[in-house]
Each structure stands twice: as C-alpha cells, then as structure tokens.
N, C-alpha and C positions, 0 to 999 in steps of 0.2 A: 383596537380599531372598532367603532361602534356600526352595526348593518346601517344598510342604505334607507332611507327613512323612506322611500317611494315603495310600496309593495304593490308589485305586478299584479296585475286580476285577469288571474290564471283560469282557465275553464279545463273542464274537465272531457271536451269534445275536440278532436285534433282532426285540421283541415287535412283532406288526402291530397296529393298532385292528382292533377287531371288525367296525366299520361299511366298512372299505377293504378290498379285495384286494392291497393293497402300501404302502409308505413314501410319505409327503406327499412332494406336488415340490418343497418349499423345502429340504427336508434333502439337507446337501450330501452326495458321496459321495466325497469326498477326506479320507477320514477310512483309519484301520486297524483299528482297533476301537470297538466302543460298547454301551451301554447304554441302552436309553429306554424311554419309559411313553407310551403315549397315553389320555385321559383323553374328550376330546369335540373331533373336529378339526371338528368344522361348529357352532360356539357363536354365539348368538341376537345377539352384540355389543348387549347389553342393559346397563342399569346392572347387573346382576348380574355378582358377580364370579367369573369360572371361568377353572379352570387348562386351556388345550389338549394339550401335550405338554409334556415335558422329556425330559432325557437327559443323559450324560457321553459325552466324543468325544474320541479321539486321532488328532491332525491326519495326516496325511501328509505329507512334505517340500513338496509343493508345491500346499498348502492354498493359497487365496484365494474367498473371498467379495465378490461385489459387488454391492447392492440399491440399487436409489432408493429404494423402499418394502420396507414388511412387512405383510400381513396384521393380524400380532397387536400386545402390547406382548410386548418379550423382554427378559431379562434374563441376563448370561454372565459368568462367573467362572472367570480360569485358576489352573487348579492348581499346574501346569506348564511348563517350554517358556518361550519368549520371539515376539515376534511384532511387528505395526503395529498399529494400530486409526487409520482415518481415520472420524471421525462429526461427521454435521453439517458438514461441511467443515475440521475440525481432525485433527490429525493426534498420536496420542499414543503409547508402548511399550506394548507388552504385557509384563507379566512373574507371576510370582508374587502371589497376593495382588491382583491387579486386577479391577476389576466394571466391568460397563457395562450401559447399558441402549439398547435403541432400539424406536420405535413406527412406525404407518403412517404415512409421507409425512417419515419420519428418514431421510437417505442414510447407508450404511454400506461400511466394506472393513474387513478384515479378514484381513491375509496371514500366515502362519507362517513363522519361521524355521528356513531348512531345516538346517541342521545342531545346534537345540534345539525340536522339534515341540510342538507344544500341547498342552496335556491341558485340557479346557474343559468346565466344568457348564450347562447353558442350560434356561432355563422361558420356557414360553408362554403367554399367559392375555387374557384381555381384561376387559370392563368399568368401567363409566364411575368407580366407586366405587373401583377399582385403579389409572385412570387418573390420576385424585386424587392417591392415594398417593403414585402414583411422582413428581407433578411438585410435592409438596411437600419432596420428597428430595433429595440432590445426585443420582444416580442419574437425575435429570430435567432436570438440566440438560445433556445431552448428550456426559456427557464419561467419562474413565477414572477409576475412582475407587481407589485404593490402602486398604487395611483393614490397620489394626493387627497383627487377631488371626484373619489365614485359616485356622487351625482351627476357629474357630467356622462360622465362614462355610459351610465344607465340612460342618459337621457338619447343619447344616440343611438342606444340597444332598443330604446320605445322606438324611436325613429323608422328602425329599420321595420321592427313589427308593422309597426302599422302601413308601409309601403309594400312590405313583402305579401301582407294579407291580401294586401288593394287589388291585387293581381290585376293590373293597369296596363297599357301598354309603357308606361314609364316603367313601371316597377323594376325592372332591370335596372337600367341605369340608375334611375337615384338607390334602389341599393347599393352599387357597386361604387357608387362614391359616397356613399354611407361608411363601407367598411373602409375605404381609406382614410377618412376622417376619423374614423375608430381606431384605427393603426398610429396617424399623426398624433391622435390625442392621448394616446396612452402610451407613447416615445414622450411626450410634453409632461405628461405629472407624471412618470415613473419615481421612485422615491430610491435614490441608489442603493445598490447592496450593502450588506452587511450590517451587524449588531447594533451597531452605534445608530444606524437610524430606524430599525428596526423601534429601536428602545425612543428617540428623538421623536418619531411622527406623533405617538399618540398624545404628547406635550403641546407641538404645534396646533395639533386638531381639537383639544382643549378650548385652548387658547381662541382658535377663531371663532369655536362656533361662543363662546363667552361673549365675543366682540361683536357676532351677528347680532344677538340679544342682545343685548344691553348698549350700545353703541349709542342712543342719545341722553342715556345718562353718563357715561364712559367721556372723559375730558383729556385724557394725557396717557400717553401708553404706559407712563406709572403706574397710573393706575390701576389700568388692566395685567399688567405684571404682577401687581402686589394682593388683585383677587384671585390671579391663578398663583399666585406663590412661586412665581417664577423672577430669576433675574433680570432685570431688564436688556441687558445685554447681549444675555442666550436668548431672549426671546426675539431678538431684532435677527439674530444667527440663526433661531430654528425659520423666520419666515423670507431669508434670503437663499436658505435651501431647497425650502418647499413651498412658498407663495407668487416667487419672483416681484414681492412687494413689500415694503414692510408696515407692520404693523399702525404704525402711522399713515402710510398712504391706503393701509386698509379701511381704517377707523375714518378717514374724512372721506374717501370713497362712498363707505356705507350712510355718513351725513348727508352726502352733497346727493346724494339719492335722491332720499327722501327730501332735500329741497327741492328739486328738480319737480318734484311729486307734488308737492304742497303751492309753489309757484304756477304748476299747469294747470292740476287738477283741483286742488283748494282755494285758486285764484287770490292768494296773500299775497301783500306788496313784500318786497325785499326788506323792509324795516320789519316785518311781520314772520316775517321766515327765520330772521336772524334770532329775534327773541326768543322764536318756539323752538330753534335749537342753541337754544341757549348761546350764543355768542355776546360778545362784549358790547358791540355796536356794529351798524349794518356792512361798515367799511371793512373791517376783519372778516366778517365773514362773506363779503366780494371778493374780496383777494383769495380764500382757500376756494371757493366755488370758480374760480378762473381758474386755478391749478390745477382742479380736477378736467373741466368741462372745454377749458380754450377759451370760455367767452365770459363776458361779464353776466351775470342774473341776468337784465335788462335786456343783453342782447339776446342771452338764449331763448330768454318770451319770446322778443319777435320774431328769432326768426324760425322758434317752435311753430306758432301761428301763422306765419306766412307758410312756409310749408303743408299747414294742415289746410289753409284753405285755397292752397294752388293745388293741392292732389284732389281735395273735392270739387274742387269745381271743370278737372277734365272730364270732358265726354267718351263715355267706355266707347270701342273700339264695336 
C-alpha cells in the first residue's frame, strides 16, 4: 500500500481553544509536529451532534497510546508511517490507507514504528445521532479498516482542517457533516476482511494508477493487463471488488476527461479531439463519449456554454 501522495503542511504552532489556557490532557505529546482545531472541548453529550477537536499528528519514534476509555467518539486515519493498533482486544497493522474508530468505554493502544512514524488525521465529536452513525458503519465494529481510495479520504480530513481552523460561525455544522461524510466514505471503499484481499488490493492499486498514467496511450484493457502482468480476467475481478467499475469504464472515463477538457478548454472540433486521442474516426469516439457523459460532444459544448454564460450573466444578490 503505497502513502498518500498529498503531504499535510504541518506547523509546528498548535491553535489553543479559546475557553482553555492550554492543550486538552488526552492529546498525546509524543508527536513532532501538528496541526489541530478546537471547536467546543466541554460539549452537552446530547443527541446533538458536535465536532470537539481534530488534528493531523506526526508520531515520534516512540509514540504509544494506551486508554481503557475516551471521553468522546474518535475517528484516525494514517497517512503515513506503519504502526499496531490493538482495539477492543484485537490486535491489527497499521499502515497507509487505514481508519479506525473508538468510543467511551473502547480499550485502545496504538504504537508507532519507530524506524516508519506515523502521520495520522484524528476527529472528535459526540452525540447520540453520530453515535448511530458510526455503529451502522464497519468503522463501528471496532476494528482497522483499510479504504481503496485514501485520497479521498484525506481530502475530506483537509476539509475538515480548514473549517475547524475557520472558527466560523459555520464551522460547527459543516464540520459535523464533514465527519459523516467521512464515516459514509470510508463504509464506500472499505476493502473486506481478510488475507485474500489484503494480498488482492495492492494489484488493483497497481494497476489503476498504471491506467491514470498512461490512459491515452493505453487502447484495450489487454493491454493494460499485459504491462502490469496481470490476467485479464482477475483484473476485471480485482476492479469489480474495489473500483465499483471496470477497468474498461475506467480507461474511457479517464479518456472522455480529457476530451471534455480539450473540447472546452482547447476549443478543438470533435474531428480534432477524436484524432488527439487517438480514435478511428470522430463517430466511435461520439458514441464512447455519450456513454460516458449522456450527451453527444456537440451537445455537451452547448450546453457547457449555455450554462456558463447564464451563470455570468446573473446579477449577484
């Protein structure tokens, strides 16, 4: 499982809550650097749902964590780094791409490996309607969960930073629907249990970012099976587990992009777009560019355009 290619730009100055004179006592301090938001560290633990704090955290070599309880519900996601995670009395890796969750009266440990530290996302929140949530989730069943697609994952842990920091009169709320979206999304690319896909994801993940790259030279998902060395078969089966698409609707996906791109922003006719991605003639590639999009080239221009110039030309409020 390769780290998450976005690296947080962590500072080394952590905002205090307004209502403390210093950092909550649960926040470890076997960290090197960090970033965090405090939002309401004394919340009513009401059916309302509210975010307490979060943060991004790089471990120290001889990071370890050990609770019976927590106060809140939490939820952690490594960036980075390699580690343990013992929850609930199980014992799991840490590595890239992992999420976990733990509530009051969850026993936890959580050690870093010291020769690959941790870089770790974490939210804190409470209420009985998030409580819900999380124990409708895998996330609630107490264990490690591994995610497809940790860039997304992270992209909604920036999310929350930069809302939590804002210290907005929003900032509540769109945090608090921040983390349920972090909860739904990481129920969506969980990667099931056990060895078999354990050993399966890092094939699949091969494989697409192969397909990211190289996708307008890339013709036939043969082909892209035969430079990752994979059958084509198993490759259609490892992305009907973990893409919810295959490999084929990947590959003309990532095409029909970049036509979309090259039609708005390059302003090439459709006989122009067809040759630069290499298609046969400009009718085959109308026809995959409808399957993707709904609409013909032609019609997506217009009514790209039309849109863009009915939203410019309303008068702000």
């Amino acid at each position: 499982m390769r780290a998450v290619k976005r690296r947080p730009n962590l500072t080394r100055t952590n905002r205090k809550p307004e209502a403390t004179s210093g950092k909550p006592d649960f926040l470890s301090t076997q960290i090197t650097e960090a970033r965090r938001y405090y939002l309401n560290l004394t919340p009513a633990h009401s059916s309302a749902f509210e975010v307490v704090c979060g943060g991004v955290e790089r471990c120290r070599q001889d990071y370890v964590i050990q609770r019976e309880t927590f106060p809140y519900l939490a939820i952690e996601f490594v960036a980075e780094g390699l580690g343990t995670l013992t929850l609930a009395g199980r014992e799991f890796p840490l590595r890239p791409g992992v999420a976990f969750a733990y509530a009051p009266g969850v026993a936890h440990e959580i050690r870093n490996h010291p020769r690959s530290p941790l870089l770790k996302y974490y939210v804190d929140f409470v209420g009985r309607s998030a409580e819900q949530l999380l124990q409708q989730s895998p996330l609630g069943r107490w264990e490690a969960i591994q995610v497809s697609s940790p860039g997304e994952i992270v992209e909604i842990l920036e999310s929350l930073q930069r809302n939590g920091a804002a210290q907005s009169p929003f900032s509540q709320r769109l945090c608090a629907h921040l983390v349920s979206l972090l909860v739904l999304k990481t129920a969506e690319k969980a990667i099931p249990s056990g060895s078999d896909a354990t050993r399966a994801f890092p094939t699949f993940e091969r494989v697409q970012r192969y397909l990211e790259r190289n996708y307008l030279a890339v013709k036939t998902v043969e082909e892209a099976a035969a430079a990752c060395h994979v059958n084509v078969s198993y490759l259609c089966r490892l992305f009907q587990r973990f893409h919810h698409r295959s490999p084929y609707q990947m590959l003309m996906r990532l095409k029909m992009n970049k036509a979309a791109a090259l039609l708005l922003d390059g302003g090439l006719r459709v006989k122009e777009v067809a040759a630069a991605l290499d298609f046969g003639d400009p009718y085959t590639f109308s026809r995959a560019f409808k399957n993707v999009y709904g609409l013909s080239p032609e019609r997506f221009v217009q009514q790209s355009r039309w849109q863009g110039a009915t939203s410019s030309s309303r008068t702000p409020v």
